[in-house]
C-alpha positions in Angstrom: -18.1 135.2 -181.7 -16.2 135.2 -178.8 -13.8 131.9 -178.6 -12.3 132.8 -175.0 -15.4 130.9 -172.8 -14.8 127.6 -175.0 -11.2 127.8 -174.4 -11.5 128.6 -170.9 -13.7 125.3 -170.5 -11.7 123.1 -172.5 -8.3 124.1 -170.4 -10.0 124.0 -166.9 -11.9 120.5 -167.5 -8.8 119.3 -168.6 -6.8 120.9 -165.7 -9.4 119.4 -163.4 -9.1 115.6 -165.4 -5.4 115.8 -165.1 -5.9 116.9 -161.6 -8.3 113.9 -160.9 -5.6 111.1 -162.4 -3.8 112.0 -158.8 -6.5 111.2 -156.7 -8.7 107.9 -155.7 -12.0 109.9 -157.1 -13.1 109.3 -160.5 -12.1 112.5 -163.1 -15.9 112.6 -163.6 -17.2 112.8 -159.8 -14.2 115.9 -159.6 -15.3 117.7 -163.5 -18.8 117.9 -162.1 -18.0 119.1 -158.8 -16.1 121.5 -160.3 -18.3 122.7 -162.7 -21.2 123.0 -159.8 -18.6 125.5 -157.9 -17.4 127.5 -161.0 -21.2 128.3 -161.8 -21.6 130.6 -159.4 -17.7 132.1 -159.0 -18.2 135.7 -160.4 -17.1 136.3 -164.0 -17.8 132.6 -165.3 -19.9 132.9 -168.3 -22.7 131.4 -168.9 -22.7 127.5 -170.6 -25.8 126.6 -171.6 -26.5 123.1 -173.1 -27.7 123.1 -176.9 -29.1 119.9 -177.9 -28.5 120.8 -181.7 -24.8 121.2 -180.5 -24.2 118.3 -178.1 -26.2 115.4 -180.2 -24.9 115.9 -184.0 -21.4 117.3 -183.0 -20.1 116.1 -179.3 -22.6 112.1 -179.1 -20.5 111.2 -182.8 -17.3 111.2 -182.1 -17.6 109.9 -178.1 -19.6 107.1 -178.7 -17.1 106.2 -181.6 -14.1 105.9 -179.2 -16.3 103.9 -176.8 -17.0 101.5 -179.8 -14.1 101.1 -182.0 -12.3 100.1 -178.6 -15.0 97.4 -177.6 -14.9 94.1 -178.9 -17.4 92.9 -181.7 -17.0 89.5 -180.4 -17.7 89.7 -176.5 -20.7 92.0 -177.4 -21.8 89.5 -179.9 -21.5 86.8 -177.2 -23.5 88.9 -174.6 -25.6 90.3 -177.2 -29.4 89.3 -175.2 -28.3 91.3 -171.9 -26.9 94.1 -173.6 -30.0 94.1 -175.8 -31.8 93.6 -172.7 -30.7 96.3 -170.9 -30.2 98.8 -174.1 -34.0 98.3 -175.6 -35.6 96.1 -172.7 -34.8 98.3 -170.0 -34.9 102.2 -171.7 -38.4 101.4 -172.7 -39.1 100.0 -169.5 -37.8 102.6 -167.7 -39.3 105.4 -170.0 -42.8 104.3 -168.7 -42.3 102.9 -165.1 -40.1 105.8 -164.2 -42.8 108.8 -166.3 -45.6 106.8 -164.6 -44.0 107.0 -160.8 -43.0 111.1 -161.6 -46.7 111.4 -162.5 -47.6 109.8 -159.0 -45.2 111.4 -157.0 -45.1 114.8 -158.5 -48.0 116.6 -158.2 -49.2 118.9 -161.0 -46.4 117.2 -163.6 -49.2 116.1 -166.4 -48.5 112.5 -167.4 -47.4 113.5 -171.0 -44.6 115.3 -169.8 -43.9 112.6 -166.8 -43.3 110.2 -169.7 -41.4 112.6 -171.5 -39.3 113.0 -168.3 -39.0 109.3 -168.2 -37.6 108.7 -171.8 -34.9 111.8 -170.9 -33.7 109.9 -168.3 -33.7 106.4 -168.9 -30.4 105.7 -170.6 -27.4 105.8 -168.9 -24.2 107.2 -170.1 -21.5 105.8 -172.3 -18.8 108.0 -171.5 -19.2 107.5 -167.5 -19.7 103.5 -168.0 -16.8 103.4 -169.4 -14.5 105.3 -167.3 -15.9 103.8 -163.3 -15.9 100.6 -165.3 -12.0 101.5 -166.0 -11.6 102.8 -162.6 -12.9 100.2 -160.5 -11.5 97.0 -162.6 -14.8 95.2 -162.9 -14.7 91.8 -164.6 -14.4 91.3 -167.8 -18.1 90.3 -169.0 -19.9 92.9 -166.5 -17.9 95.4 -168.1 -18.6 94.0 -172.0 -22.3 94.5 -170.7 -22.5 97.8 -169.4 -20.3 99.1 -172.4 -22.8 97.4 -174.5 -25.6 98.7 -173.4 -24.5 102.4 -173.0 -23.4 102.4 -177.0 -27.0 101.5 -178.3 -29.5 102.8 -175.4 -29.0 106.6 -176.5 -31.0 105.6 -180.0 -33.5 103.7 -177.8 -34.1 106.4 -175.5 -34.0 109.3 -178.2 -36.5 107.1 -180.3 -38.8 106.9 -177.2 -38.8 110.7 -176.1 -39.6 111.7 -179.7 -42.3 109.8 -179.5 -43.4 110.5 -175.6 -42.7 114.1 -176.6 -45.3 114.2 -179.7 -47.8 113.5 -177.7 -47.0 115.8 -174.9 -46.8 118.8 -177.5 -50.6 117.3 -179.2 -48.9 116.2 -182.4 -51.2 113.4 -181.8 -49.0 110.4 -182.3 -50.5 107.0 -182.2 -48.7 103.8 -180.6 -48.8 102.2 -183.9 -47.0 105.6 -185.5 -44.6 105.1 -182.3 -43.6 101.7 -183.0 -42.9 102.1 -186.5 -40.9 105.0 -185.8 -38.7 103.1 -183.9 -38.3 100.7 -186.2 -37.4 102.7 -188.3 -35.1 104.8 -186.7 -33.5 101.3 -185.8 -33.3 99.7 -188.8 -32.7 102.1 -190.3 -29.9 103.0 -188.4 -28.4 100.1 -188.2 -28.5 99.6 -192.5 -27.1 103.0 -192.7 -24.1 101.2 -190.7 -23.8 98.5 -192.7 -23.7 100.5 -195.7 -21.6 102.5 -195.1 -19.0 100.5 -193.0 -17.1 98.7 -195.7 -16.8 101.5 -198.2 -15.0 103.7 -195.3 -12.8 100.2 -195.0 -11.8 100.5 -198.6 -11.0 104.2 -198.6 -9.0 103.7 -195.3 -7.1 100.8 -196.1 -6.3 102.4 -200.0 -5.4 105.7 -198.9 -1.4 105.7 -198.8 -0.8 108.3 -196.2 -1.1 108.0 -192.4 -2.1 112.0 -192.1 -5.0 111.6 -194.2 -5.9 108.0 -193.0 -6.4 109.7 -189.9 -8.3 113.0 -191.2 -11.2 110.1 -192.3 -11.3 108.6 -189.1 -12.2 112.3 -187.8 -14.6 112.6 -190.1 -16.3 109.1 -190.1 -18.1 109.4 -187.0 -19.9 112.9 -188.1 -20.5 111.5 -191.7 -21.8 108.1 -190.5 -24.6 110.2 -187.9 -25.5 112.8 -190.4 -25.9 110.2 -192.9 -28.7 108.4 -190.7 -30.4 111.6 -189.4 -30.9 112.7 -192.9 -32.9 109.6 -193.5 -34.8 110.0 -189.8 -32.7 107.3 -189.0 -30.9 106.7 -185.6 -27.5 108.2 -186.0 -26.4 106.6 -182.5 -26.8 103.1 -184.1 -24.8 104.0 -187.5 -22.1 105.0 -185.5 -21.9 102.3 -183.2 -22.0 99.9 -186.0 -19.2 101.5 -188.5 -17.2 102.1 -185.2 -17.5 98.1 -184.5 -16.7 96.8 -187.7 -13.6 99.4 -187.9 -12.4 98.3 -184.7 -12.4 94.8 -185.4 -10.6 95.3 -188.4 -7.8 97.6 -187.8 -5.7 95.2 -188.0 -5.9 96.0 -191.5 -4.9 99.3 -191.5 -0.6 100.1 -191.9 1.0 100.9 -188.5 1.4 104.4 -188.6 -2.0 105.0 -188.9 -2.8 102.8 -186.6 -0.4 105.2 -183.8 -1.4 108.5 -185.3 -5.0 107.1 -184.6 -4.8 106.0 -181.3 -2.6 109.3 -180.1 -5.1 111.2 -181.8 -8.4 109.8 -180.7 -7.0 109.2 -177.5 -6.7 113.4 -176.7 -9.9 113.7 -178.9 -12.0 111.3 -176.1 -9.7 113.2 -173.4 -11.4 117.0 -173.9 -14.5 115.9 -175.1 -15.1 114.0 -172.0 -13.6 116.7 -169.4 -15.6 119.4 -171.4 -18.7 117.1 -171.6 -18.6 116.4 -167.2 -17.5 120.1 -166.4 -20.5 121.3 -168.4 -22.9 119.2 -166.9 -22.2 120.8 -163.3 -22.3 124.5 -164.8 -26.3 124.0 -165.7 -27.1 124.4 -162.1 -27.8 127.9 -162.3 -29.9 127.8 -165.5 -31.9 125.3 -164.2 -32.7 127.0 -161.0 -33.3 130.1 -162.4 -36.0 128.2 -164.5 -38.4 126.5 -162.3 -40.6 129.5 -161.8 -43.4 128.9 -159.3 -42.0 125.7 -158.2 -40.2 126.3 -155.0 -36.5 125.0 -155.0 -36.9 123.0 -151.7 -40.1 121.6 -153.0 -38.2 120.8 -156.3 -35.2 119.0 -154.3 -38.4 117.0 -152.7 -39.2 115.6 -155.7 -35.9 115.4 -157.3 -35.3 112.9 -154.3 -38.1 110.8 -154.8 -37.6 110.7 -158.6 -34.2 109.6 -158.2 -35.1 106.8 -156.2 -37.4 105.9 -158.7 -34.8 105.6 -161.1 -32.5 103.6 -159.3 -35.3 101.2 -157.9 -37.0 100.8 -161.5 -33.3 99.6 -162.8 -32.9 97.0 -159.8 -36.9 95.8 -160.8 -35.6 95.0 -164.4 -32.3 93.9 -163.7 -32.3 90.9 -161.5 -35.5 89.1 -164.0 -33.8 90.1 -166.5 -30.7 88.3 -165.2 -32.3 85.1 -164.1 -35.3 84.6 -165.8 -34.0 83.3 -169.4 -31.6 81.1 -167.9 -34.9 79.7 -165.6 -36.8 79.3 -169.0 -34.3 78.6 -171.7 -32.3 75.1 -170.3 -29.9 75.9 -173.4 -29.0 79.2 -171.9 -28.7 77.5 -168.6 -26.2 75.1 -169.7 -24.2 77.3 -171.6 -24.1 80.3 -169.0 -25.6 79.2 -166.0 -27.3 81.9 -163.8 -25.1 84.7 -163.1 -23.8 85.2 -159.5 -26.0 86.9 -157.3 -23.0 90.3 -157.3 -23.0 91.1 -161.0 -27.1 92.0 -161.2 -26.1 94.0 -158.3 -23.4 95.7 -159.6 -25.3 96.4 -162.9 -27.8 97.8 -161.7 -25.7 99.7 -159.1 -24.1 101.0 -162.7 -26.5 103.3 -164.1 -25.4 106.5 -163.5 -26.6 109.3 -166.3 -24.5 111.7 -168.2 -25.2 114.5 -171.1 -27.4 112.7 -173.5 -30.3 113.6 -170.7 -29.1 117.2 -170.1 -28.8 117.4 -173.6 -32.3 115.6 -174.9 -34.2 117.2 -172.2 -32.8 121.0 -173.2 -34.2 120.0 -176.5 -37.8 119.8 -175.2 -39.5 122.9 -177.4 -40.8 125.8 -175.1 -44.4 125.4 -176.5 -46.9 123.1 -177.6 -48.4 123.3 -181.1 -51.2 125.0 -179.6 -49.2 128.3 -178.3 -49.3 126.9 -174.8 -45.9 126.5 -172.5 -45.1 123.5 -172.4 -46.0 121.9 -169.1 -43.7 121.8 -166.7 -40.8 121.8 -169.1 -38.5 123.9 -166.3 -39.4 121.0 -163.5 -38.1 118.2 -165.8 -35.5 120.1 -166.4 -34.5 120.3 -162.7 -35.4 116.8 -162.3 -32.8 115.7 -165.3 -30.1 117.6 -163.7 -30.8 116.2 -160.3 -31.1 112.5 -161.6 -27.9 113.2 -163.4 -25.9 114.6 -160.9 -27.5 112.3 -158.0 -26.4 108.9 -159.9 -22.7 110.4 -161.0 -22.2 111.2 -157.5 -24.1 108.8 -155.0 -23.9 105.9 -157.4 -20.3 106.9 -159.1 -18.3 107.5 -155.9 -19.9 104.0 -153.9 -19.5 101.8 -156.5 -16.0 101.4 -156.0 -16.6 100.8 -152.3 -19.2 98.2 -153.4 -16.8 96.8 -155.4 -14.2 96.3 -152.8 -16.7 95.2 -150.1 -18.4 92.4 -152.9 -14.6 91.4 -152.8 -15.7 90.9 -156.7 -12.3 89.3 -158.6 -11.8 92.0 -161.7 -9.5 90.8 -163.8 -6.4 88.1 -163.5 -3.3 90.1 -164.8 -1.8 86.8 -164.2 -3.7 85.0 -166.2 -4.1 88.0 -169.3 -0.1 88.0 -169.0 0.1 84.2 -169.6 -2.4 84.4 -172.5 -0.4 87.1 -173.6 2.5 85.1 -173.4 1.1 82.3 -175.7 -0.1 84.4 -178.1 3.1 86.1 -178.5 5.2 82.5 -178.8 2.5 80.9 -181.2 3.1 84.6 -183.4 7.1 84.4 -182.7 7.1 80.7 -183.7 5.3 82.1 -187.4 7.9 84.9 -187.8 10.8 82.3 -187.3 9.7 79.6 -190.1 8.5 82.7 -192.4 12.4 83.9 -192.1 13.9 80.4 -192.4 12.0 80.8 -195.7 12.9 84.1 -196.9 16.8 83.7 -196.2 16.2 80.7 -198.1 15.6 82.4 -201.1 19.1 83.9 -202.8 16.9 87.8 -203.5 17.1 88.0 -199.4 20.4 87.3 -199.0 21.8 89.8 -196.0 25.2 89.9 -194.2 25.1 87.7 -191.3 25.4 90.7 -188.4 21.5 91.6 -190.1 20.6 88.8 -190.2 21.3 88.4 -186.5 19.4 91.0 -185.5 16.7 89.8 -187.2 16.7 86.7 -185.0 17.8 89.0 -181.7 15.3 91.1 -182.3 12.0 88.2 -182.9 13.7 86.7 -179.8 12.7 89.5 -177.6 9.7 89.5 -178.6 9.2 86.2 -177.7 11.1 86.4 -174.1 9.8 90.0 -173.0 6.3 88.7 -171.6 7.6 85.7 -170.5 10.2 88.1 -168.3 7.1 89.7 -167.1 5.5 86.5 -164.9 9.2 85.9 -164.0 10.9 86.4 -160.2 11.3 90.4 -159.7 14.8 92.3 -159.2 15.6 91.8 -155.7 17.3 95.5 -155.2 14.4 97.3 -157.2 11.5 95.1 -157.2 11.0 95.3 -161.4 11.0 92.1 -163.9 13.6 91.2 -166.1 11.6 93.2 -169.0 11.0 96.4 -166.8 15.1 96.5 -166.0 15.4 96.1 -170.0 12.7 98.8 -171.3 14.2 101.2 -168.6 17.9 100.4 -169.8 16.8 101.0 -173.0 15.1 104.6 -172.7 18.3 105.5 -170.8 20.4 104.8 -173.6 18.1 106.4 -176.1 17.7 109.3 -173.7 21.8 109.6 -174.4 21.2 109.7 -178.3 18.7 112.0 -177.8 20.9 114.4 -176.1 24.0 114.3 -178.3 21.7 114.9 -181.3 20.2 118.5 -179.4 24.1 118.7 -178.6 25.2 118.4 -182.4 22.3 121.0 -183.5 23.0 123.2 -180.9 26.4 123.5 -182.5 25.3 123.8 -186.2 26.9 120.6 -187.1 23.3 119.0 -188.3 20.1 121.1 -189.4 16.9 121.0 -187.7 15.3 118.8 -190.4 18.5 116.4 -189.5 17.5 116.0 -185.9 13.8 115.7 -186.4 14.4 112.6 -188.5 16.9 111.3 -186.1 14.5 112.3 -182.8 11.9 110.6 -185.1 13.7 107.2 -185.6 14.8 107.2 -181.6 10.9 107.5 -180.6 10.0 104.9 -182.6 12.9 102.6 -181.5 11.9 103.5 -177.8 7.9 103.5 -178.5 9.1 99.5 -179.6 11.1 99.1 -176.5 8.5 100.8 -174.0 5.3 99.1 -173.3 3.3 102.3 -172.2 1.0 101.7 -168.8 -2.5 101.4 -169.4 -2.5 104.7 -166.8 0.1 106.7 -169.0 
């Protein structure tokens, strides 16, 4: 098996996502633009999209970075619109959007209409998250859409196996249908809970950071398989093991806890460039496929089926915003009715990724009667349009709607402050626990240590403080900025005498890389890394 085309995707999306982190247009937008012109540069293999690759071994490990960094505790306080818009709105959209392709397209039989429906219903976790990053929406809009991108991929999967059953004649009732859902969401969901505090335990007992980390590679793939093998939804077992890791990684020791984020971090990186640039190389396969559907006719209807999907999301949306806070007076005078931008911007949100390219290239070729399946090459075309249509037209304006809403994202003011607290209320702690320890005759330490003890708990306290104060009037940076900077500089000196004293065979190379070790850790302390870094 040749490994060259995989490594020549991996390097160019991630070329391309580098590329992107220079300009005002999403890394997204750019990896499928890119991937649209490589697919027809000569020499560039073909990439095709294997659902039996994409779902079991690329959906794991992506939706687990998108949930162990959400919070358990905003999406439990939002938890009716994300369920809303993860299970309300996929099913909704399943039959509103199959029904309208049935209308609008002629020839498309309505079994595979609905089938086309269910492919395209969900939108994407991976893109939420990053234009939500991008554009700095607030704080609860962005809780939402995260929310429902994590658990609408089990709804929508549940929803074309069942749509697809009865487009192939396997005959499946709606009562079969519904209790295959529940059960693929129950049972997904108990596969989760099972399995979530054993992998606890084992992470929290195992002494070393290295293999710590080789479980949290694994747990996503084990926590999927684990619910597939039961016919359960493997999208909700991961979601849930990933949320109740999240929330308690505080319990994990802290070089895991850096290994893991440095590691998960470049893990999300490629699998996301790889995952965008792919979705623009299908263009040729899909063309190639439509057969005696002509490809202006095809862009005809790939048109008026993407404006069915983006009309059918605005239908559910706004009742779905304002009608339980119209019947519920509880949920009125705890929330109040959302202002009239965030249905907007929710439903201007929806923009599909690879879970449709990769559910719809799962579609079997025939029926179980020997027949093609019908029309399976048009809803292939009409997935890749939709997809493409909403990363592009929806990805690229919202930021402009965002701007032009004049929506406030959120105060770093404010977070700063809060930060701030939090960081006195902790500091304050750490002060009486010391008090008490140098109380005790076992702890007794030279005064210099103990010092630095207090020197070093003091800057802790003061550094975010230094952050809301008045700015250096000769280089415009805070009190803590001039500090972390003064402080890689002088590292940066250690650094270099250390290369210096190896260079000259006075210390080995195992010498230096505990020394270089030590100084990034010291400057990892001192060095609050950008949230764009």
């Amino acid at each position: 098996m040749d490994a060259l085309p995989l490594v020549a995707l991996v390097a160019a999306s991630a070329a391309v996502a580098g590329a992107a982190r220079r300009t005002p247009v999403p890394a997204p937008l750019l990896l499928v633009a890119a991937g649209l012109l490589a697919s027809y540069l000569p020499g560039v293999p073909s990439y095709t999209l294997d659902a039996h690759i994409v779902l079991p071994l690329l959906l794991p490990p992506l939706l687990y970075t998108a949930a162990v960094d959400s919070s358990y505790l905003d999406l439990r306080a939002n938890l009716r619109p994300v369920a809303l818009l993860s299970v309300g709105y996929v099913l909704f959209a399943t039959v509103a959007v199959g029904w309208l392709a049935y209308l609008l397209v002629p020839g498309l039989p309505l079994t595979a209409a609905l089938v086309l429906g269910a492919v395209v219903a969900p939108p994407d976790a991976v893109t939420a998250a990053a234009i939500a990053r991008r554009v700095g929406l607030p704080a609860r809009v962005t809780t939402i859409l995260q929310g429902e991108s994590l658990v609408n991929d089990a709804t929508a999967i549940t929803a074309f196996k069942v749509a697809l059953a009865a487009a192939v004649g396997a005959g499946m009732s709606w009562g079969a249908g519904i209790g295959e859902f529940v059960l693929a969401s129950v049972g997904g969901i108990g596969v989760g809970l099972l399995l979530m505090v054993p992998l606890h335990w084992l992470r929290t007992h195992l002494k070393e950071a290295l293999l710590q980390n080789t479980l949290s590679l694994l747990i996503p793939f084990v926590a999927y398989a684990a619910a597939e093998r039961v016919h359960a939804s493997g999208v909700l077992a991961v979601v849930v093991v990933a949320l109740y890791l999240g929330h308690r990684s505080w319990q994990v020791d802290f070089a895991t806890r850096l290994q893991e984020a440095a590691v998960w971090k470049m893990v999300a990186f490629v699998l996301e460039s790889a995952v965008f640039a792919l979705i623009g190389l299908q263009l040729p396969f899909v063309l190639r496929g439509l057969g005696s559907y002509g490809v202006a006719e095809s862009f005809g209807y790939a048109a008026l089926v993407f404006v069915a999907v983006v009309v059918v999301r605005f239908v559910w949306v706004y009742p779905a915003s304002y009608l339980p806070p119209w019947l519920s007076r509880r949920i009125r005078e705890r929330e109040g009715a959302p202002p009239w931008t965030s249905p907007l911007i929710i439903g201007w949100a929806g923009m599909r990724g690879v879970v449709s390219l990769a559910i719809a290239f799962s579609i079997p070729m025939v029926t179980h009667d020997g027949e093609d399946f019908p029309a399976r090459n048009l809803v292939l075309f009409l997935t890749f349009t939709t997809v493409i249509g909403t990363l592009v037209v929806q990805g690229l304006s919202l930021p402009l709607l965002v701007r032009v809403l004049r929506i406030p994202g959120r105060s770093e003011r404010a977070e700063t402050l809060a930060e701030a607290q939090a960081q006195s209320e902790a500091s304050a702690a750490a002060d009486a626990r010391l008090e008490e320890l140098l109380a005790d005759p076992r702890n007794a330490l030279p005064d210099p240590l103990t010092q630095r003890l207090r020197a070093v708990m003091e800057r802790r306290r003061n550094a975010v403080w230094e952050r809301l104060g008045a700015a250096n009037p000769v280089t415009g940076e805070s009190a803590d900025d001039t500090y972390r900077r003064l402080a890689r500089n002088m590292i940066a000196a250690e650094r270099e005498v250390f290369v210096r004293l190896r260079d000259e065979r006075r210390i080995d190379d195992e010498m230096l890389r505990a020394l270089l070790r030590r100084l990034d850790l010291e400057e990892a302390a001192a060095y609050r890394e950008s949230d764009g870094a």
